[in-house]
N, C-alpha and C positions, 0 to 999 in steps of 0.2 A: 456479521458473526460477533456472538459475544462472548466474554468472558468464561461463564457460565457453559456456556456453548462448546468451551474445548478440550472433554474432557478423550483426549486420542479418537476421533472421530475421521484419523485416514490415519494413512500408511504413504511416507515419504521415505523412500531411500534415497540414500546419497546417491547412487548410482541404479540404476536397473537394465543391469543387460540382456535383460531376458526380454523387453519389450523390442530393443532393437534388432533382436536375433529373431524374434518373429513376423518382421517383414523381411526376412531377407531367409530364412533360413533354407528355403528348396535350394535355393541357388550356391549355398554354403555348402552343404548336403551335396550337391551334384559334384560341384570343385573339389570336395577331398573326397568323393568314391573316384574322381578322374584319377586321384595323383596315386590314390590304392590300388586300381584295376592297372595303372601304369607299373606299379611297383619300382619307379624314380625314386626313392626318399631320401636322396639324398642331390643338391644342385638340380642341375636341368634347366630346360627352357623356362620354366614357370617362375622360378625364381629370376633368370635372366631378364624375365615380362616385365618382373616387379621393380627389378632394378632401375631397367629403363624409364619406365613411368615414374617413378618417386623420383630419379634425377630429373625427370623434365617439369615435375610436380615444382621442385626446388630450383628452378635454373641454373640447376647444375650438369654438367659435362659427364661425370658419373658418379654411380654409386654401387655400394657395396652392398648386397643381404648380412648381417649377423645372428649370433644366436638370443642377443638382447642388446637394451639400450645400455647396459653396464658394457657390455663385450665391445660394441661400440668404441665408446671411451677409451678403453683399454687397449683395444687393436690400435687405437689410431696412435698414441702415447709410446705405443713398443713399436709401430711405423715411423715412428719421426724419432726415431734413437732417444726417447727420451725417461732415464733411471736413475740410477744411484747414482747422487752427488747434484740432479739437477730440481730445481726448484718451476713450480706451478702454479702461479696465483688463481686464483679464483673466491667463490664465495662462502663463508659460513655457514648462508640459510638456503638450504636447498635441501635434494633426497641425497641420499647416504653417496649415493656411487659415483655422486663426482669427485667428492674428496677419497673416496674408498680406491678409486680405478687409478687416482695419483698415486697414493701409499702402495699399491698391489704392482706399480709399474717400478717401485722400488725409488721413487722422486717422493720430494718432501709437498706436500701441500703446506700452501702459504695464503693466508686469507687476506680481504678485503674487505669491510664493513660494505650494506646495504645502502639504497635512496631508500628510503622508507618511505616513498609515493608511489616508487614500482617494484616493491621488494627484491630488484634485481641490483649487480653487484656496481657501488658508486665509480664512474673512471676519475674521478678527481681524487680516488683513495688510492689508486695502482700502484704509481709512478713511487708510492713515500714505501711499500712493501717489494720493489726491486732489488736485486744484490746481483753479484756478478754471475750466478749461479742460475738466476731465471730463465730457464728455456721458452717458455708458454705464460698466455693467459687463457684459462676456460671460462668465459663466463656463460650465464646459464640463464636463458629464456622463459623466467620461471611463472607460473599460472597459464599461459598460452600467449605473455606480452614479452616480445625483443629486449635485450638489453640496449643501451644506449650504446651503437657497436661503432659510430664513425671516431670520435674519441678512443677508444679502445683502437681500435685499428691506427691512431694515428701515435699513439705509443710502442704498439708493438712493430710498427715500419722503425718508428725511429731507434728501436732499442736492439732489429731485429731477430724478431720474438714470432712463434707460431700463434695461432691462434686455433684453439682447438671450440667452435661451439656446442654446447652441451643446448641439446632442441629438442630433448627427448619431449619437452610439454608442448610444445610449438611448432609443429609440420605444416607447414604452409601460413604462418601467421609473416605479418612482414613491419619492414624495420624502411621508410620512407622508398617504401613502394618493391624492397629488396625483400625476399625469401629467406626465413633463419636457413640455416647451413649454409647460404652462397655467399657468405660475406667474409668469412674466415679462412684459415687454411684447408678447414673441413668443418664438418656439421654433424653430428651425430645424434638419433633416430631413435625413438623406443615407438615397440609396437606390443606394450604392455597391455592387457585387455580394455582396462580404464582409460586409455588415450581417447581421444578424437577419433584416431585410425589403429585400432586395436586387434589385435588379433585375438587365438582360441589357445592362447599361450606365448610365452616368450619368446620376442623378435625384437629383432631393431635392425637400422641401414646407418651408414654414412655415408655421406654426399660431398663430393670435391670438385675441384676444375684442375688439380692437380694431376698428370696423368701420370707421373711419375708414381706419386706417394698411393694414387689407386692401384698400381700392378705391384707395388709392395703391400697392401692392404689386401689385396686379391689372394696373395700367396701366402702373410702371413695370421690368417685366418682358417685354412687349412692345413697347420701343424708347422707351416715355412717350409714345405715342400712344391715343388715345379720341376720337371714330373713327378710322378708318383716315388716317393722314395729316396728324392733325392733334396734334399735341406740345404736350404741357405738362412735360415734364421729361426731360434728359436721359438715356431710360433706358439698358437693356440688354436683347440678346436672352436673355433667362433662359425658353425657354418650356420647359417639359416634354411628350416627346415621345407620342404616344398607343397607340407600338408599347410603351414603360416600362410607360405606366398600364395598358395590358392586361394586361403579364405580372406588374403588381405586382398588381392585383385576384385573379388565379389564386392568387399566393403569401399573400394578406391572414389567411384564414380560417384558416392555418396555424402564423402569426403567435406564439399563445398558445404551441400544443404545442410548437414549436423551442424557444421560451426555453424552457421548463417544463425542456426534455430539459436545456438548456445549465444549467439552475439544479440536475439530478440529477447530471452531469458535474460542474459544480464539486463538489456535496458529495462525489462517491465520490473526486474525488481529498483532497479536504480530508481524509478519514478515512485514506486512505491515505499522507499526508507528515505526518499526524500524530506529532511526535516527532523529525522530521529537523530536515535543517539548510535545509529548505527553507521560506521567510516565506509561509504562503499568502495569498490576497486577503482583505482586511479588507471585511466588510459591514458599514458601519452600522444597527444595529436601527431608524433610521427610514426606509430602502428596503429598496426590495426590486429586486435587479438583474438585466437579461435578459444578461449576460456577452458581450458585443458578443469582448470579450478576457478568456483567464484568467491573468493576469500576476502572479507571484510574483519574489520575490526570494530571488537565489540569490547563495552566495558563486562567486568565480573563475567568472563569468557567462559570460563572452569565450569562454572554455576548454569551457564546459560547450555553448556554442553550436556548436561543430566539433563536439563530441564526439554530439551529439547527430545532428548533421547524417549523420557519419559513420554511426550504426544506424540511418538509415534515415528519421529523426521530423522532422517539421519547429518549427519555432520560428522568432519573430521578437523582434527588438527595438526595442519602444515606450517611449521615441523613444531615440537613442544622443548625439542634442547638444539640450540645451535649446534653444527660441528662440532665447532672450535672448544666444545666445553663436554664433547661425548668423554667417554674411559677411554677409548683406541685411540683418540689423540691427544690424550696428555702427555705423549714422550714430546710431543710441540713445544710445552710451556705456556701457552696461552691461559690465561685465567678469569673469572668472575671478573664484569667490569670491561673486560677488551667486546669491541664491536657492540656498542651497544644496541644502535639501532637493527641489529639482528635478533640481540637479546629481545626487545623491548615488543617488538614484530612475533617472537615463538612467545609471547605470551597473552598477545591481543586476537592474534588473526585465526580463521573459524571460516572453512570451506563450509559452503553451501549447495544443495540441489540443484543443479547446473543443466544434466544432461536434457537433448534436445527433444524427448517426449514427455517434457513436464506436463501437466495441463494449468491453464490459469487457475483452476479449481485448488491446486495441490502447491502454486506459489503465493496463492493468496491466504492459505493455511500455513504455511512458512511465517510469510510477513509478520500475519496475526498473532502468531504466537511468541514469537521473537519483538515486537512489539508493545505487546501487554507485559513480556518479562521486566522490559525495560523500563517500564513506566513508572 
C-alpha cells in the first residue's frame, strides 16, 4: 500500500461491538427473554451463577455482583470503614473512579507517580506518600497488565494497610501466575461494555477470600439491610442487575478466546512498528496481559490523532490530564510539575484497535498510516 493509496479506504473503529454481538447474539436474546419471562430483576440464582464463576475465574473464595466497576470500589472502601480523615494511595493515571470512589467515600486520595514502562503505579514511590492517616493502597491494573503487587503487598503487610485492587481492566490477566483480584484484600471488577467481559450496560463484581468483609459487602450493597428493613450500615444500592448476569454468563465461556485474539493483535502489531518511531506496550515477563487497551507512545500524538481520525481509524486518549491536575482535585494541592512521569505518559500514550475481530487487512491499514505520518 502506498501513500497515494490512503486516501480513508476502510473503516477502523476503536472498538466494534457490533461484530462481537453477532456471533453471540441468539444466545444473548434467549438469556434476557429467560430473566423477562422469569420477571426476577432483581438478585436471583443468575446472578448467584455469575458470582460463583467470576470467583472461580479469579481464584477467589467469593464474589460479589455490583451495579458497576465504580460501585465496586466504593462498596469495598465504605466495607472496610474506610472515610473521613483516612487517607488512600493510589495512582494519578488511570480512569476517574478510582480517585473519584476515594473522595465519594469521604477519604483523601493520595497519589503515587507511574513506571512509565507499565503505566501502572511505581511501589518504590508508596512508602515516601505514607502518613499516619493511610488506611489502603489501590493500585490499578491499568491496559489489561498487573501492577507490580508482591512489593506492594509487602508494604501494606508491613504498614498494616488493605489493599484494595482496582481490575476493572484486567479480569483474568495475571501477575506471576496469580489472578488480579486474588492478591489483595479484594479485587474489584467492571463489566463496562468496552471490557474483555462486558456486558449490555453497567456491572461490575468484587472478588475476596475474605469471608468476613464479603457478608459485609453482601449487605452493604443492598442499602445495609439484612433482612429486609432492618440496617446495620449506611449502604448503597450497588445491586447487579440479572438482565447483566444473563448476558455476561452467555459472554463468560468466551472470555479466554477474546484475550487470546487481543494477546495475537498486540504481537502482529508489535512485529509490525518494529523499528519505528512508535514506543509499543511494555509487558512485564511476570504477566501475562488480556489488552483491555493497546496504548503506545507516539511522538506529535495530538496531530497523529486528527490524522488518524481523518482515514477513517479510531483511537483514543488514555487519560489526557492526570488526576492529580483535574478541577475536583485541587482542594489536594498538588500542582504542574508533581508526578511527572504520569504527566509526560497523558501526553504521549494513544490507544489503538485492539479488539479481537480485527482482521490483518484493517491492522495493516493502521500500521500504514500511522507509519507514513511519522516519516
Amino acid at each position: 500500500m502506498t501513500a497515494a493509496g490512503l486516501e480513508k479506504d476502510m473503516e477502523v473503529p476503536l472498538l466494534d461491538l457490533k461484530a462481537q454481538y453477532a456471533t453471540i447474539r441468539d444466545e444473548i436474546l434467549a438469556a434476557v427473554a429467560e430473566v423477562l419471562d422469569s420477571q426476577r430483576c432483581i438478585g436471583g440464582p443468575i446472578v448467584a451463577e455469575l458470582e460463583a464463576k467470576i470467583a472461580a475465574l479469579s481464584d477467589c473464595r467469593f464474589a460479589v455482583g455490583v451495579s458497576s466497576g465504580t460501585d465496586a470500589l466504593l462498596n469495598c472502601l465504605m466495607s472496610l470503614d474506610i472515610g473521613p480523615g483516612d487517607e488512600v494511595i493510589t495512582t494519578p493515571f488511570t480512569f476517574f473512579a478510582t480517585a473519584g470512589s476515594i473522595a465519594r467515600s469521604g477519604a483523601k486520595p493520595v497519589f503515587a507517580d507511574i513506571d512509565p514502562k507499565t503505566f501502572n503505579i511505581n511501589p518504590e514511590l508508596i512508602e515516601a506518600a505514607l502518613t499516619k492517616n493511610t488506611k489502603a493502597i489501590m493500585p490499578v491494573h491499568l491496559f489489561g497488565q498487573m501492577a507490580d503487587m508482591d512489593p506492594i503487598m509487602k508494604i501494606a503487610e508491613k504498614h498494616g494497610l488493605a489493599v484494595i485492587e482496582d481490575a476493572a481492566q484486567s479480569i483474568s490477566s495475571t501477575y506471576k501466575g496469580r489472578k488480579a483480584g486474588s492478591i489483595g484484600t479484594a479485587g474489584c471488577l467492571s463489566f463496562f461494555p468496552s471490557k474483555n467481559l462486558g456486558g449490555i450496560g453497567d456491572g461490575g463484581m468484587i472478588v475476596t477470600d475474605d469471608q468476613g468483609l464479603y457478608e459485609r459487602m453482601m449487605i452493604m450493597r443492598d442499602h445495609g439491610q439484612k433482612p429486609q428493613y432492618y440496617y446495620h450500615y449506611v449502604g448503597g444500592n450497588f445491586r447487579l442487575d440479572p438482565i447483566q448476569a444473563a448476558a455476561l454468563l452467555v459472554k463468560l465461556p468466551h472470555l479466554d478466546a477474546w484475550s487470546a485474539a487481543r494477546r495475537r493483535n498486540a504481537a502482529y502489531y508489535d512485529r509490525k512498528f518494529a523499528g519505528s518511531a512508535v514506543q509499543m506496550p511494555y509487558v512485564s515477563p511476570d504477566c501475562v496481559s488480556i489488552y483491555n487497551q493497546y496504548c503506545v507512545r507516539v511522538p506529535r500524538r495530538d496531530e497523529l490523532v486528527s490524522h488518524l481520525r481523518a482515514k477513517g481509524i479510531g483511537c483514543a486518549v488514555y487519560y489526557p490530564v492526570p488526576l492529580h491536575l483535574q478541577k475536583c482535585f485541587a482542594y489536594l494541592g498538588y500542582r504542574q510539575g508533581d508526578f511527572p512521569e504520569s504527566a509526560m505518559a497523558a501526553n504521549e500514550v494513544l490507544a489503538l484497535p485492539i479488539y479481537p475481530e480485527l482482521t490483518d487487512k484493517m491492522k495493516d491499514y493502521v500500521v500504514e498510516v500511522i507509519s507514513i505520518f511519522l516519516k
